[in-house]
N, C-alpha and C positions, 0 to 999 in steps of 0.2 A: 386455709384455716390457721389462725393461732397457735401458739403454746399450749399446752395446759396447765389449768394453774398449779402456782407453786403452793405449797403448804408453809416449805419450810422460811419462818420471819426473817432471820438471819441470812438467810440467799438472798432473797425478797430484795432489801433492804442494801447490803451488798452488789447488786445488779441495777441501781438506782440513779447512779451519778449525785446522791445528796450532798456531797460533800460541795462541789462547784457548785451549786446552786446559791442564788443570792437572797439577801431579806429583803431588799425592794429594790423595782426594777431600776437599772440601771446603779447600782449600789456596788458597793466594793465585797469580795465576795470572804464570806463570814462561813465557815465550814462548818458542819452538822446541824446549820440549822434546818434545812430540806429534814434530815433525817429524824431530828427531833419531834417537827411537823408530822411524818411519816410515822413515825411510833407510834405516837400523840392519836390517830384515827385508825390507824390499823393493828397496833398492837395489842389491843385487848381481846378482838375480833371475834377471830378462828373460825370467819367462816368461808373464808377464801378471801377472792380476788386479788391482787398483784400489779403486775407493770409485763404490758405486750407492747414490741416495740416497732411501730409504723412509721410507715412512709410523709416523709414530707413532699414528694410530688411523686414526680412516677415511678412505679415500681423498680425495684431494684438499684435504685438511688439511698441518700441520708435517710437516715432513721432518727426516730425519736425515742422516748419511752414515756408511754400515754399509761397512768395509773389507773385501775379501780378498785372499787370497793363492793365488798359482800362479807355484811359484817354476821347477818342468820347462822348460826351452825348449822348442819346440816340435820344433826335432829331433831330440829326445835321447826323448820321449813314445813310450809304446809302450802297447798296450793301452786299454782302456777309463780315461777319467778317472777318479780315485780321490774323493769328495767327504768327507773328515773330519773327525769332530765328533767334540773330546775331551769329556772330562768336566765335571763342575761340578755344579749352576750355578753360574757367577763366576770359573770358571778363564778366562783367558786363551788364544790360542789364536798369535798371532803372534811375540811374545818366549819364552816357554817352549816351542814345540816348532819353531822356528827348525833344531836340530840336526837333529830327525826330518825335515821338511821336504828339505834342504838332503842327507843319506840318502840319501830318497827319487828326489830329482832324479838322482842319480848310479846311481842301480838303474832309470832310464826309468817311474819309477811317477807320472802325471800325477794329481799330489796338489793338489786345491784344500780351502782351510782359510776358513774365514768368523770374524771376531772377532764374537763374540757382542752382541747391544745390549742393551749397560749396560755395558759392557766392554771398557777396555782404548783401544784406538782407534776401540772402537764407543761410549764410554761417553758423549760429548757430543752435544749439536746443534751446526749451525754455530755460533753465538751464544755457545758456552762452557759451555751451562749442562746439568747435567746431565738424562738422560732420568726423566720422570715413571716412576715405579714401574708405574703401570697399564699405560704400554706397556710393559713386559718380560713377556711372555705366551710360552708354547709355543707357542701357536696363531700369534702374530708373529713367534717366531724361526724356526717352519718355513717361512712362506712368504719368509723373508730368503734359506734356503739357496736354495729355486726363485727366486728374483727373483735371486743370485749365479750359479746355472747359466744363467740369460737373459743377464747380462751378459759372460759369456766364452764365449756360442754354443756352452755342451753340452748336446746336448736329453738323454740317457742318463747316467747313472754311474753306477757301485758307489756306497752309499752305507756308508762305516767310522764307524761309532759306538760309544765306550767309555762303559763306567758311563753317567752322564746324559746323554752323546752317545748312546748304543744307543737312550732314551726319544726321542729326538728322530729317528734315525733310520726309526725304525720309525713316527712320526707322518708322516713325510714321507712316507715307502712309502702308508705312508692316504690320505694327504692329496692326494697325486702319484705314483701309482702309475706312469704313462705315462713320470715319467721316473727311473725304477730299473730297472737290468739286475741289481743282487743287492743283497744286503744281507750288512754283515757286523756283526756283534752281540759286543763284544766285554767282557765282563763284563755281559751285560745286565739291564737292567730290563725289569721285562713289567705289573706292578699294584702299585700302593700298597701297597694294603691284604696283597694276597700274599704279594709280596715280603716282609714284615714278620715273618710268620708265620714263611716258611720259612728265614729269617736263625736267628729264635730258635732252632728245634726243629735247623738244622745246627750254630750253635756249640753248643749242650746236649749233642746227642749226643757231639759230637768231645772238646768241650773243659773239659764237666763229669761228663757221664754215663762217659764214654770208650767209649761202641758203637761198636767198631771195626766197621767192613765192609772186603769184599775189594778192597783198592786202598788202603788209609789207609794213610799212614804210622805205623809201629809207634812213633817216639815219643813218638806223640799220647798212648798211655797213661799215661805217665808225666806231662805232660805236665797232661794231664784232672785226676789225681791233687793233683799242685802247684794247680794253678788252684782244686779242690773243696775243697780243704783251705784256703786263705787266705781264698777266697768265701765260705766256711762261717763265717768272723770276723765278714765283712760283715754276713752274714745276720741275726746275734746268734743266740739263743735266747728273748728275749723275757723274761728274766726281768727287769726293771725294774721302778723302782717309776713312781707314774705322773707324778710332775715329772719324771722322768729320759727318760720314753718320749719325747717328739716332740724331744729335744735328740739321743740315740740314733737314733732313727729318720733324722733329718739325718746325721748322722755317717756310719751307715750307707749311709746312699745316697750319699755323696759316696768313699766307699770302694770299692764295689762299682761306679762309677763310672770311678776309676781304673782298676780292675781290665779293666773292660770295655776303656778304652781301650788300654790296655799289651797285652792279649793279642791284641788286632787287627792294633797295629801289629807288634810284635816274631812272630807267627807269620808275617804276610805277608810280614816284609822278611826275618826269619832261621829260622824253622823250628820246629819242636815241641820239638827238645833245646836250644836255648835260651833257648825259654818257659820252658822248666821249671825251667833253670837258676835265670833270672833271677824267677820265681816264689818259688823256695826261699827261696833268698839273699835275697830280700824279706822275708819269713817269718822266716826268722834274725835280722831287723833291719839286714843288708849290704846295701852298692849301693842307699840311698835317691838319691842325688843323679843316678843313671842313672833311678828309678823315675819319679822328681818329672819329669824332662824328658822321656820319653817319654807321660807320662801328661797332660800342658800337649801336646805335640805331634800326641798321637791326639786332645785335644779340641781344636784348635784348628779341624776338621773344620766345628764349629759357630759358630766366631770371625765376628764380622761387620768385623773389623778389613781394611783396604783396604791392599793393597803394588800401587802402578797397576803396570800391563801384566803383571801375574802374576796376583794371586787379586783378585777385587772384587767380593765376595760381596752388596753392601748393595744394590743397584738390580736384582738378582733374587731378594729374598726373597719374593716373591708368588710366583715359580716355585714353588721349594724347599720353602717352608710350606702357599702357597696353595692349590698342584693337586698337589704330588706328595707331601705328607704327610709332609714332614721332623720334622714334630715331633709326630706319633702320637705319645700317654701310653705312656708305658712300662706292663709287664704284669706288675710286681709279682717277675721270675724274674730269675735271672741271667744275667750277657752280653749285657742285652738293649739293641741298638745305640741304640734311642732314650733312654737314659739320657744319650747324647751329648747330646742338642739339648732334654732336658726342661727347662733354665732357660734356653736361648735363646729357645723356642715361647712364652715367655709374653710377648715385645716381639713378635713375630711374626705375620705375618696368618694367621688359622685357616684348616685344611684343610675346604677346601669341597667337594672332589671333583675326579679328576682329570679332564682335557681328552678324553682319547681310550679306548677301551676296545679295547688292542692283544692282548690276549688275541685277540678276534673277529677283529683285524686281520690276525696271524700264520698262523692257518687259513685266511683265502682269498689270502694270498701266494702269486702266480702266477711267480714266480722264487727262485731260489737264496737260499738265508739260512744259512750259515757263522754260526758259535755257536763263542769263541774264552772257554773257562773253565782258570784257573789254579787244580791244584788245593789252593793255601792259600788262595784268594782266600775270606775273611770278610764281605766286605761286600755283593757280590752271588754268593751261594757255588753250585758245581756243583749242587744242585737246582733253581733256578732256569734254569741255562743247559739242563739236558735238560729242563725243563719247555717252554722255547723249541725247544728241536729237535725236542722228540713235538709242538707245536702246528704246526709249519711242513710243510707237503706235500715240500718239497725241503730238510727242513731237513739241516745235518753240523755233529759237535760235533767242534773241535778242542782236545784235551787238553794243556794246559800243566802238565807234571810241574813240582813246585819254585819254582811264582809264584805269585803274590800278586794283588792286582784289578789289574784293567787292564793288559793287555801293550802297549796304546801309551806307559804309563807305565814300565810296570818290566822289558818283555821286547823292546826296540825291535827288533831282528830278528826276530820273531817275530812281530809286527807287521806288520814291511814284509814278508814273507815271502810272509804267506796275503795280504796286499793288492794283491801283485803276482801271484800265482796266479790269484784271483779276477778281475782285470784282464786277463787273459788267456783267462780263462775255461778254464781248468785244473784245475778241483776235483781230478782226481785225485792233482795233488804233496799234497794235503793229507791224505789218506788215512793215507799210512805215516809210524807213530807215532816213529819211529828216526830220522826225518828234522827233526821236529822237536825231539824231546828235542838232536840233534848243533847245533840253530842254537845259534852264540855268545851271550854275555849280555853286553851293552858299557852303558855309560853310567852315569849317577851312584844308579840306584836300587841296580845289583847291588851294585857298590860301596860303599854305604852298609847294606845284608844284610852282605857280608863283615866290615866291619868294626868292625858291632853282633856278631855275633856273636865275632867276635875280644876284642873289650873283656867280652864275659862271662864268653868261657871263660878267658880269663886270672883273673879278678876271683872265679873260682867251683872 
């Protein structure tokens, strides 16, 4: 077991190593900025959480000092503790969702958040120096979440995982089942290898084939249309001669590349009628200078480029490549998401297989497991999330009309909503579909939907 936690900021803070720590990796090192950081999310708080200091490989070896956060007071806490794991790997988890946090506190949702090791104000040893890549494991960062509920005395909690937070959530359900009262799954992953598949054959369907089913939104055909038509450039014809084939064949893949990226982001953040728009108008030769920046912006997905206490993707690339198969060969077809990461995989450690086999895992889950799918969401799309609710004994799918992946990102009510449900132990507010479609949509994601889509429809 852990610590217990500290109360006092000043120890807190003092037993931090902020001073060595740097402002971006590889930087010369600039003293209090860690600390400033540190203030910055924890000082207002008062509702715990601290720094428990773990192992980097086997017990009784270096340590680290792994941060979290529990910003609830303690009498304002109601229900079961909430433990969440956003996304990534290499997101951040203390400066970018400080706002959802801070929410939370104010709705009684007793939200604990763990910055990730490699990450952020998890990214150092005392000493300054960064963490060796071998420790940044699945396997290590789930037992950091159980050695975080030791140190703020919660034997139970929900456990809220988005995108590559859900893979780790549900490792932990494996891992530590004794102390999960539910599990909430939000945009999840379930298999490497799966997952991959069923990404391809749902953008195909939607967004080239245009197989509408009952529930799609109808501008996806139009939509499909735009997108098959421009792809269909990418594709060539093949008529080349053969100095020309492998400078083409590049071309091509770097086109159809773009494409894949623009249509991920622009469906997820504004919808099928301004995919299309902004499709066409590509196609026309209009609105390169919107294309060019969305298209650098979806790939950036794959960027090993470090902004500390936000993204720092470089000290978990043995997650990301290693076990969980970010950079699987692409399959030759179009949309196909690993076209993102096929020139990063080649600096990248090879997928050697992943850590856990949660398929198996999900079917003897002996509690609740909420399954929260937005249905634009392209990256880990509605097949996958009912694939998680027919494998789970207690599983319920909660339907996000008009969002995109991850509602702890882009639907933050919606979010704290079923978190505070499940914390309660309420499934049934989740049930009625009206109740959700009426939750407001606040923060910078919708915001930035609205006003992609406003700069197209003007522009088209």
């Amino acid at each position: 077991m852990g610590r217990r936690p500290r109360r006092d900021g000043r120890a807190q803070r003092r037993s931090t190593g902020g001073n060595h720590l740097l402002t971006r990796a590889g930087g010369v090192r600039r003293p209090g900025v860690e600390s400033l950081v540190r203030q910055l999310v924890t000082g207002a708080g008062g509702g715990g959480g601290g720094v428990v200091h773990r192992p980097l490989g086997a017990p009784g070896g270096a340590t680290f000092p792994l941060t979290h956060l529990r910003d609830t007071p303690p009498s304002r806490r109601c229900g079961l503790p909430v433990l969440v794991v956003p996304g990534g790997p290499g997101l951040a988890s203390a400066v970018p969702y400080r706002t959802w946090r801070r929410r939370a506190a104010s709705l009684g949702i007793d939200a604990l958040m763990v910055e990730h090791r490699g990450v952020g104000l998890s990214r150092r040893d005392a000493g300054g120096r960064d963490l060796p890549v071998p420790a940044v494991t699945v396997e290590s960062v789930v037992d950091d979440l159980a050695a975080v509920l030791d140190d703020d005395g919660v034997e139970r909690a929900v456990v809220y995982g988005a995108s590559y937070g859900s893979y780790l959530a549900q490792a932990f359900a494996l891992r530590h089942p004794q102390r999960v009262a539910a599990l909430v799954l939000d945009s999840p992953m379930l298999s490497a290898v799966d997952d991959v598949s069923a990404v391809r054959a749902h953008r195909r369907r939607l967004l080239w084939d245009g197989l509408l089913e009952d529930g799609d939104e109808p501008a996806l055909a139009g939509a499909a249309a735009a997108v098959r038509e421009l792809g269909s450039r990418a594709q060539g014809d093949g008529r080349t001669s053969q100095q020309q084939a492998e400078r083409m064949t590049e071309l091509m893949t770097e086109l159809m590349t773009e494409l894949t990226a623009v249509v991920t982001l622009v469906h997820e953040f504004a919808g099928p009628d301004a995919l299309r728009r902004l499709v066409t108008a590509r196609g026309q030769g209009r609105l390169r200078w919107l294309w060019s920046w969305l298209a650098e912006l979806g790939a950036s997905e794959a960027s090993s480029s470090v902004t500390r206490f936000i993204s720092e993707p470089d000290l978990v690339a043995g997650i990301a490549y290693g076990q969980l198969g970010f950079g699987q060969p692409p399959d030759g077809g179009p949309l196909d998401p690993q076209l993102i990461h096929a020139e990063a995989a080649k600096s990248r450690p090879a997928f050697a297989g992943e850590p856990f086999d949660l398929v198996a895992a999900l079917q003897r889950a002996a509690f609740p497991v909420v399954v929260l799918s937005g249905d634009r969401d392209l990256t880990t799309p509605r097949p996958v999330a009912e694939r998680a609710v027919a494998l789970a004994p207690q599983g319920l799918l909660v339907e996000l009309p008009g969002t995109g992946h991850s509602a702890l990102e882009v639907h933050r009510e919606a979010s704290l909503f079923v978190a505070r449900a499940v914390a309660d132990g309420d499934l049934d507010r989740l049930r009625d579909p009206v109740v959700i479609e009426r939750l407001p949509r606040r923060g910078l994601s919708p915001l930035a939907g609205s006003a992609l889509r406003a700069v197209i429809r003007a522009a088209t």
